[in-house]
C-alpha positions as CSV (number, residue, x, y, z in Angstrom):
1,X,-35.0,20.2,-26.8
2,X,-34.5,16.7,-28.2
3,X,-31.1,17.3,-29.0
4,X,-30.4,19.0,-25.4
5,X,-32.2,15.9,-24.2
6,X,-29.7,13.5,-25.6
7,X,-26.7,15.7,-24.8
8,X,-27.6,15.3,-21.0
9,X,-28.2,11.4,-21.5
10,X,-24.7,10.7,-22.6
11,X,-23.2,11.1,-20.1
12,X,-25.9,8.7,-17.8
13,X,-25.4,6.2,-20.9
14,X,-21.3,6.1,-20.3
15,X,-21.1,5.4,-16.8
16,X,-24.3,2.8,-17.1
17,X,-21.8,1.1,-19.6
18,X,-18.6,1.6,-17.5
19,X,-20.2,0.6,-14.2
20,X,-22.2,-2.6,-16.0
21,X,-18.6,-3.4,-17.7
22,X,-16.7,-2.9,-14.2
23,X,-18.9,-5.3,-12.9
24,X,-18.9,-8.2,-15.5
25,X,-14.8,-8.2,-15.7
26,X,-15.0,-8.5,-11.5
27,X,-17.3,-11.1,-12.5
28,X,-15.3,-12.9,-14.7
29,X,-11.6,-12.3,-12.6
30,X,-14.0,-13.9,-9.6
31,X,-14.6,-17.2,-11.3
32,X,-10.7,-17.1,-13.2
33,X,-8.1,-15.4,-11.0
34,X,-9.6,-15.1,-7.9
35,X,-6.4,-13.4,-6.0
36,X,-7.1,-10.5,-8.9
37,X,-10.6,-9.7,-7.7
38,X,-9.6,-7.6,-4.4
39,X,-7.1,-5.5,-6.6
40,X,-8.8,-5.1,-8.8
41,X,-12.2,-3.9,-6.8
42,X,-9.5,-1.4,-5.1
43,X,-8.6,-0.3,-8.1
44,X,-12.0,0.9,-9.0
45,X,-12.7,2.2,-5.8
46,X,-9.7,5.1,-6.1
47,X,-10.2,6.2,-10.0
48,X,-14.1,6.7,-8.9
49,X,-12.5,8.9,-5.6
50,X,-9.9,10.7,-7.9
51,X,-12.4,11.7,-10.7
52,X,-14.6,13.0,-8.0
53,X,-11.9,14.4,-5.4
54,X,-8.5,14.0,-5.6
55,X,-7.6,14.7,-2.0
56,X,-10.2,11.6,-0.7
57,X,-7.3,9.4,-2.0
58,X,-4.5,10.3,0.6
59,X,-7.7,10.4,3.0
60,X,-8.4,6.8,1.9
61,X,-5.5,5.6,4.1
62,X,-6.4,6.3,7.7
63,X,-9.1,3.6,7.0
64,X,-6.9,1.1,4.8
65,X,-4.3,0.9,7.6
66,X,-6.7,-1.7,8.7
67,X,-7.3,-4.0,5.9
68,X,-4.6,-6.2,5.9
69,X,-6.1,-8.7,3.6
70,X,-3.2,-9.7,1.2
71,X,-3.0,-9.0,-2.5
72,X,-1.5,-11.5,-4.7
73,X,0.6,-12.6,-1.8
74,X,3.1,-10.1,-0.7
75,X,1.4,-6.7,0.1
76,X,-1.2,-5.6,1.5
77,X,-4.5,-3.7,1.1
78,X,-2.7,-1.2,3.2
79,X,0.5,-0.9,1.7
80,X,-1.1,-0.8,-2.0
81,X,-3.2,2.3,-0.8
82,X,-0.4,3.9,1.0
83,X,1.7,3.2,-2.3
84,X,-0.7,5.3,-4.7
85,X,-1.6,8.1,-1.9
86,X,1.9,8.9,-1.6
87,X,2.0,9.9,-5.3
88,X,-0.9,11.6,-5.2
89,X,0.0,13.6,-2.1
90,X,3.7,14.5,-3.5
91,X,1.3,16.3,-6.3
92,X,-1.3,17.8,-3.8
93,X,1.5,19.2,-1.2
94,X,3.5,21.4,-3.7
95,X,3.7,24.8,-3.4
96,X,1.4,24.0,0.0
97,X,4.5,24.9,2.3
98,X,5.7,21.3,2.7
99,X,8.3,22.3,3.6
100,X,7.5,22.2,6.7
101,X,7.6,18.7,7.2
102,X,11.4,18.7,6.9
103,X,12.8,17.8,9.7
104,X,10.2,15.0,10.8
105,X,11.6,13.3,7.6
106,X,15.0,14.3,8.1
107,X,14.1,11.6,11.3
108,X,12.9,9.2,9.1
109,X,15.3,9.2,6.6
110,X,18.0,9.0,9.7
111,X,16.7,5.4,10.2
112,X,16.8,4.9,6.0
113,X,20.0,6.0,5.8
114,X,21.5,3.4,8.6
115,X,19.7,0.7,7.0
116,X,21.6,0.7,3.7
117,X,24.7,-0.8,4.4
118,X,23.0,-4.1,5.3
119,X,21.6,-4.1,1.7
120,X,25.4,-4.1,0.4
121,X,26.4,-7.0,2.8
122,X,22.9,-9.0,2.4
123,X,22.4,-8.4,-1.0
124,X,19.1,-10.4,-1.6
125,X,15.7,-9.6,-3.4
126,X,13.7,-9.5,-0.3
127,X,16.2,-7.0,1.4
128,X,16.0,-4.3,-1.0
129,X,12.1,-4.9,-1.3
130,X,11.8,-4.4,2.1
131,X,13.6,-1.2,2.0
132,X,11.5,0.1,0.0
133,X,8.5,-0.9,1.6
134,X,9.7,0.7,4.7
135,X,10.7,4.0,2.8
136,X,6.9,3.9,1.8
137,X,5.6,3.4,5.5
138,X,7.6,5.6,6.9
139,X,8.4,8.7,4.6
140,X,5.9,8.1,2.3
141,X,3.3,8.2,5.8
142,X,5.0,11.4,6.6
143,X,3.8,12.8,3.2
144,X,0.5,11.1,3.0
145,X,-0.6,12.6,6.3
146,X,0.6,16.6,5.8
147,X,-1.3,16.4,2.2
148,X,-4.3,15.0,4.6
149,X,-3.6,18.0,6.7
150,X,-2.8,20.4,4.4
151,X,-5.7,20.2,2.2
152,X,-8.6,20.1,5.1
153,X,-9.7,16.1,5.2
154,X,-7.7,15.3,8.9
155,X,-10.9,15.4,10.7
156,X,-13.3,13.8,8.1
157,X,-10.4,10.5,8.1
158,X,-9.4,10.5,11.5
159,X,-13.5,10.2,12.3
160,X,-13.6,7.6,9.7
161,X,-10.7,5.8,11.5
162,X,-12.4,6.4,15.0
163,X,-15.5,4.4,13.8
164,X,-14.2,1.8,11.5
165,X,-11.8,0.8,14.9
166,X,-15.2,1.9,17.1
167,X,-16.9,-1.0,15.0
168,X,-14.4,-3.3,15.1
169,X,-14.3,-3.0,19.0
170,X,-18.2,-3.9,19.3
171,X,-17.5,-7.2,17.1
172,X,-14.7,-8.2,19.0
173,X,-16.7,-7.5,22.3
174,X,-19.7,-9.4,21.0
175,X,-17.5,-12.5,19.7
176,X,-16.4,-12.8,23.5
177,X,-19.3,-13.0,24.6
178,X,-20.3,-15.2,23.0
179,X,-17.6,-17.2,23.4
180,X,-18.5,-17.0,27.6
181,X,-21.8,-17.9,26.4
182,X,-20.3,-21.6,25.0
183,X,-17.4,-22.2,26.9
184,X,-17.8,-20.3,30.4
185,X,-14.6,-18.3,30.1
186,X,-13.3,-15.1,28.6
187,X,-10.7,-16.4,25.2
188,X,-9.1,-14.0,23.3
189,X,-10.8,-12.4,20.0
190,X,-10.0,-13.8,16.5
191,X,-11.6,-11.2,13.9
192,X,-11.2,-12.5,10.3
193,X,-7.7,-11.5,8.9
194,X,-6.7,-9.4,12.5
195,X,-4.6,-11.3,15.3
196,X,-5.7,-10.3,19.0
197,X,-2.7,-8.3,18.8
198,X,-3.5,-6.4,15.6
199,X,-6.9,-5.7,17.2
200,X,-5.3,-4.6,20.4
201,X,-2.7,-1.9,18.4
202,X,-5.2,-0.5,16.2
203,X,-8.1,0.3,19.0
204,X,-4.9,1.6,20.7
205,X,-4.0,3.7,18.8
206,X,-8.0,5.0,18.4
207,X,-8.5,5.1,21.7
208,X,-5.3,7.5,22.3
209,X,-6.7,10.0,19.2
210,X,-10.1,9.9,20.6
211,X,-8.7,10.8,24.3
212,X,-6.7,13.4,22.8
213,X,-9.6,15.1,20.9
214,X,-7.1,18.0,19.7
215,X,-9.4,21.1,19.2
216,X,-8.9,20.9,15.1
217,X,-10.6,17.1,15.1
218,X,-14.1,19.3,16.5
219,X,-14.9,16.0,18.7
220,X,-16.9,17.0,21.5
221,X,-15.9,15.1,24.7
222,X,-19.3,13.2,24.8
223,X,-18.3,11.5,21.7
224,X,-15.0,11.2,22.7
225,X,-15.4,9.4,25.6
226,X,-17.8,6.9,23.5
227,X,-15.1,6.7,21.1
228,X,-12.1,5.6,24.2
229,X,-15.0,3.2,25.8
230,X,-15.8,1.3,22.6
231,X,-12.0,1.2,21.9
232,X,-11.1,-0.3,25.8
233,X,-14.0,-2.7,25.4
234,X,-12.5,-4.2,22.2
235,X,-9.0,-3.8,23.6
236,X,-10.1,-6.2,26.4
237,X,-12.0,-8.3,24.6
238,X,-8.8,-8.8,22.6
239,X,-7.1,-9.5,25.8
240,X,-3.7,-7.7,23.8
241,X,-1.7,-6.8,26.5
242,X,0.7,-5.2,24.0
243,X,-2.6,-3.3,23.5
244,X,-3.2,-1.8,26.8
245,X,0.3,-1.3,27.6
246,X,0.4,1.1,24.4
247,X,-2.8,2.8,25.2
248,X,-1.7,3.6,28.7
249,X,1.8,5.2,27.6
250,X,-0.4,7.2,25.4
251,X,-2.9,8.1,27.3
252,X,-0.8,9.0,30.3
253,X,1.4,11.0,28.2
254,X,-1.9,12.9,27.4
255,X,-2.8,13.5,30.7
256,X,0.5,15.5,32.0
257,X,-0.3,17.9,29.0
258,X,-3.0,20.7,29.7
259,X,-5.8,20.2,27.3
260,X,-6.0,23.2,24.7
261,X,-10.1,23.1,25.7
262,X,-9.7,23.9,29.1
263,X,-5.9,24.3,30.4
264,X,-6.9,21.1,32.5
265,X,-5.0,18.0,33.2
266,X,-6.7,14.9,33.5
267,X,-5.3,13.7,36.4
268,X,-7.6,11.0,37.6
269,X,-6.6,8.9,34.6
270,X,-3.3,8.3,36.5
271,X,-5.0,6.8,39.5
272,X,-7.0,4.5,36.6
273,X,-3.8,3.5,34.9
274,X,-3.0,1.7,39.0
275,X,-5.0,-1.2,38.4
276,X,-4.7,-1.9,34.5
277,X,-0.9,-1.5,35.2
278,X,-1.3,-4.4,38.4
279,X,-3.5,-6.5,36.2
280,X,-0.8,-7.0,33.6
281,X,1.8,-7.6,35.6
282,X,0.2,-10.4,37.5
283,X,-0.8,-11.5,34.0
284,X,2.7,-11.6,32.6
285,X,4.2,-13.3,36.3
286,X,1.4,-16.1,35.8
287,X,2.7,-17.2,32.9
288,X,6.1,-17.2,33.7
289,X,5.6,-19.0,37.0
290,X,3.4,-21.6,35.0
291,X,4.4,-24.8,33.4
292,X,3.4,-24.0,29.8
293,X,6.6,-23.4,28.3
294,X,4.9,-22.9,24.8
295,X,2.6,-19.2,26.6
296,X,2.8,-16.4,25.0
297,X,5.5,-15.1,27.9
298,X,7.3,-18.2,27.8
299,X,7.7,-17.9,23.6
300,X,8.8,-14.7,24.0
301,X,11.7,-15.5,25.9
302,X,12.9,-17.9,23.7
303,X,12.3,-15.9,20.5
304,X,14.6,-13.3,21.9
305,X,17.4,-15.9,23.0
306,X,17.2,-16.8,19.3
307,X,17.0,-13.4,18.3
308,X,20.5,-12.9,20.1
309,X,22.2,-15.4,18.1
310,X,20.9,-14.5,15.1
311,X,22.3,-10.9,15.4
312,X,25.5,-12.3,16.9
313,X,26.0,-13.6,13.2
314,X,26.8,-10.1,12.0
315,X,26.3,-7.3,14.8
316,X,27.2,-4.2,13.6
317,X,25.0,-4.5,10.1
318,X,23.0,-7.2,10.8
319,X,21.9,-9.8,9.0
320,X,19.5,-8.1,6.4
321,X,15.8,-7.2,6.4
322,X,13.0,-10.0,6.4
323,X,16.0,-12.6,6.4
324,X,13.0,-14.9,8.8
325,X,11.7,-15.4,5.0
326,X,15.5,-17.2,4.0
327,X,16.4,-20.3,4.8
328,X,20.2,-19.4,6.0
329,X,19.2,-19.5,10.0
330,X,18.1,-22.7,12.1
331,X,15.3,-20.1,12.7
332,X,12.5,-18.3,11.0
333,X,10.2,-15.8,13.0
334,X,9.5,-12.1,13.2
335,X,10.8,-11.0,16.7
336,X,8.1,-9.5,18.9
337,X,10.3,-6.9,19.8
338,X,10.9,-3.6,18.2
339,X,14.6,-3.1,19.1
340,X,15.6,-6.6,18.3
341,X,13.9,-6.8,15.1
342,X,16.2,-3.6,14.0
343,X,18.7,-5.0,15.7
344,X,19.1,-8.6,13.4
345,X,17.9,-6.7,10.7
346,X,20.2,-4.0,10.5
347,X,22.3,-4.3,13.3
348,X,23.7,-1.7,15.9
349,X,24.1,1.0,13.1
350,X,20.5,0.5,12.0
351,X,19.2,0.6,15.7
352,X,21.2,3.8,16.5
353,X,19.2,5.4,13.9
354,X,15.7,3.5,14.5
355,X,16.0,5.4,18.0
356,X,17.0,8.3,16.3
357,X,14.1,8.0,14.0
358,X,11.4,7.7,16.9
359,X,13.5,10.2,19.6
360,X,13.8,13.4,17.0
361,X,10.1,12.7,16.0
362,X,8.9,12.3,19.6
363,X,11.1,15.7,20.3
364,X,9.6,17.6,17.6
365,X,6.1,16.7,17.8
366,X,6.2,17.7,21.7
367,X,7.8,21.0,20.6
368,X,5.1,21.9,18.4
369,X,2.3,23.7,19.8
370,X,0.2,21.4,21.8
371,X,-2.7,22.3,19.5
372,X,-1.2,20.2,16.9
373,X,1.6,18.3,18.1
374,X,0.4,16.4,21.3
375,X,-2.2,13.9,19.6
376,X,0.8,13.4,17.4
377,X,3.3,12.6,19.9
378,X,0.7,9.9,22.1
379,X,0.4,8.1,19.0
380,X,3.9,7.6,18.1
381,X,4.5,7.0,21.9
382,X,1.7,4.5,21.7
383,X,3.2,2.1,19.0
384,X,6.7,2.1,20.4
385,X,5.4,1.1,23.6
386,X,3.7,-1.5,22.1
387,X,6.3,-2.9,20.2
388,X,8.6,-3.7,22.8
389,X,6.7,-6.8,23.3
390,X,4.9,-7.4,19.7
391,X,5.8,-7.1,16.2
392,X,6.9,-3.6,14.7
393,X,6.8,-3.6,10.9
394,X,3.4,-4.8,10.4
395,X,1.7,-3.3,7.3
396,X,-0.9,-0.6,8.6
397,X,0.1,-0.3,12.2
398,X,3.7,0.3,11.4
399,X,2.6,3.4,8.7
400,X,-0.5,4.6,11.3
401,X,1.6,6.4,13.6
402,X,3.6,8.2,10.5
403,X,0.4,9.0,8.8
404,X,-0.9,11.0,12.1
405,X,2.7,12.9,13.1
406,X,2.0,14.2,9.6
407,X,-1.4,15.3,9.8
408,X,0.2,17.0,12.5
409,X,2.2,19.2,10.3
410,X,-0.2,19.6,7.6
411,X,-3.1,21.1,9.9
412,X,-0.4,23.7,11.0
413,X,0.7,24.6,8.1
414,X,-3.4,24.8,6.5
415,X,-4.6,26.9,9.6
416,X,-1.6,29.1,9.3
417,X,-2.1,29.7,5.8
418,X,-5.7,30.1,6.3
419,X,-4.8,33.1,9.0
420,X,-2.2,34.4,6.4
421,X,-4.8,34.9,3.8
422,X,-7.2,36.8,6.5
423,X,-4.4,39.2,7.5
424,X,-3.6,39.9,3.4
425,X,-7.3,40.2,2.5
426,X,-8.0,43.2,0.8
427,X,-10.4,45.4,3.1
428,X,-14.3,45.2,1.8
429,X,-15.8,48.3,0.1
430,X,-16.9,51.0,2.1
431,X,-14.3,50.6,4.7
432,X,-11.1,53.1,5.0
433,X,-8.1,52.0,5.9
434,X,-6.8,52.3,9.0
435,X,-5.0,55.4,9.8
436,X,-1.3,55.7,9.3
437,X,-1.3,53.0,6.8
438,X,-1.0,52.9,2.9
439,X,-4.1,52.6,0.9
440,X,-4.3,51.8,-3.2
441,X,-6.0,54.0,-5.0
442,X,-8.3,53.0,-7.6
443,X,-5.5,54.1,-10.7
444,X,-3.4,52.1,-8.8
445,X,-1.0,54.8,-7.5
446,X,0.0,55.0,-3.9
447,X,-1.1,57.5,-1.1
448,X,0.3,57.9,2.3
């Protein structure tokens, strides 16, 4: 028994030592190399999910498309998380009938392909990093979200998702009002590390998954409707118009679909969309009718008169990815505009296959069966809506909409493996095979 006794303590012993080790190396990179820690911590955090589940990893990235806290400078939370799921879902997917998810990458790869000529004509460090960093949010989405899918953890991260961006609503609503508590107006939300417009994409996005509630997420409609009202509040405290401009394509989009539930449209959320549509307009024509040339509408205007000129330098190919970040233009910004960033980027040829990225994407989600494809469909809907007047490749929101159009896939192809296996099920004992058919006998030899 003493023996036995030890045997079982070993194990107890080892992780007391690796945990107590863990922590005094954080310890010391905290008060040495203090851009290590959050790596590092991350690091931790998916060995402990792979030794106990391997599939919790590609899982892990629903939430991480929202921590955009930078690591060591150039990536993100996000993108280091997407970067290791993808490897770990190109191992969980095979021989799972990815094969499915074929032509939605076909798509993306449409948009890769165009993109590689302005690495020939720009050829700088940043270009071909960014490349590959789109490769990742794109394709490498795509993959992340079937292997969600496919191995059965869609609705245990899209919940997580639903409540991190749920929380993240009640903050922002609380921090405005408090700030109409000490000023006596309504200002925009600031959350730690997320721009009012990064707030406003992500609860979009929520909001249009919650609406949805496709049948395989098991969200009743009580919790779903908590799920869109926490999302709107946060959205408005925001005060993202990009936001609500993105949740309303979605949501709309929704609406003209029977529901799988109930074969019902929701119909009154076209008369609701009236006013929010109203409200931004006069929002928008207020600021271009002011005298604040340095508003948000006003900015706007002139980033995409300098966007112009910048792609006027080299039309066709474009000037090269990220080239905001060189110091060859009189200019450096990101343009808030999804077709104008491709278009200095990567010129016409690029753009012709950015639209062909999102149209065959769009096209084959809505062909699916609604079951699957239509939560798929809002939420890629949603972000290019949004990004006609905001940013497009932002790390988490620009890999979110990927991640779900594959989930998509990966549910399909799990619940139609699951009703393969039914149908191929041996019969139970005791029971006699149905008339007509062939039945195994016990020596294995064949009776009709």
């Amino acid at each position: 028994m003493l023996s036995s006794a030890r045997r079982l303590s070993l194990p107890v012993v080892a992780v007391v030592i690796v945990t107590v080790a863990t922590g005094a190396a954080l310890g010391v990179l905290a008060g040495t190399a203090t851009e290590l820690v959050l790596p590092a911590a991350v690091g931790v955090i998916v060995v402990a999910l792979a030794i106990m589940d391997l599939t919790l990893i590609p899982m892990l990235t629903l939430p991480a498309t929202l921590a955009l806290i930078r690591v060591g400078g150039a990536l993100s939370v996000s993108d280091v998380v997407l970067a290791g799921a993808t490897v770990v879902a190109l191992l969980l997917i095979r021989g799972r009938g990815g094969i499915a998810l074929q032509p939605l990458v076909w798509a993306g790869l449409a948009y890769l392909a165009a993109a590689i000529p302005t690495l020939v004509l720009n050829p700088y460090s940043a270009n071909v990093i960014e490349w590959a960093h789109e490769l990742f949010l794109v394709v490498g989405s795509m993959v992340v979200g079937f292997a969600i899918g496919r191995t059965g953890k869609a609705r245990a991260g899209l919940l997580l998702y639903l409540i991190v961006c749920s929380a993240i609503g009640i903050v922002a609503a609380f921090q405005a009002v408090l700030s109409l508590a000490q000023t006596g107006a309504f200002q925009a939300v600031y959350l730690p590390e997320l721009h009012k417009n990064t707030i406003g994409g992500m609860l979009a996005a929520a909001l249009v998954i919650a609406f949805a509630r496709p049948v395989w997420l098991r969200l009743t409609r009580r919790w779903g409707y908590f799920f869109v009202v926490l999302c709107a509040v946060g959205i408005a405290a925001s005060q993202s118009r990009q936001g609500i401009v993105g949740a309303m394509a979605g949501v709309l989009f929704i609406a003209l679909r029977p529901r799988p539930q109930s074969g019902r449209r929701a119909k009154w959320v076209w008369l609701a969309g009236i006013p929010i549509a109203i409200f931004v307009v006069m929002q928008v024509n207020a600021q271009l009718n002011s005298n604040n040339q340095f508003d948000s509408a006003h900015q706007r205007i002139t980033w995409y008169s300098d966007a112009l000129r910048v792609w006027h330098q080299s039309p066709l190919f474009g000037v090269g990815l990220r080239w905001w970040y060189t110091t060859r233009f009189d200019v450096a910004f990101q343009p808030p505009n999804a077709e104008l960033e491709v278009l200095t980027s990567v010129g016409v040829v690029g753009l012709i296959g950015f639209l062909v990225m999102f149209g065959a994407a769009f096209w084959l989600l809505v062909r699916m069966n609604p079951v699957y494809g239509t939560v798929g469909a809002a939420v890629v809907l949603t972000r290019f809506a949004q990004a006609q007047f905001d940013l497009y490749w932002v790390a988490g929101q620009a890999s979110l909409l990927w991640i779900v159009a594959g989930i998509c896939y990966g549910v399909q192809a799990l619940e139609q493996a699951q009703a393969t296996d039914a149908t191929t099920a041996p019969p139970a004992a005791g029971i006699r095979p149905a008339p007509g058919r062939r039945a195994v006998r016990a020596k294995g030899t064949v009776a009709t």
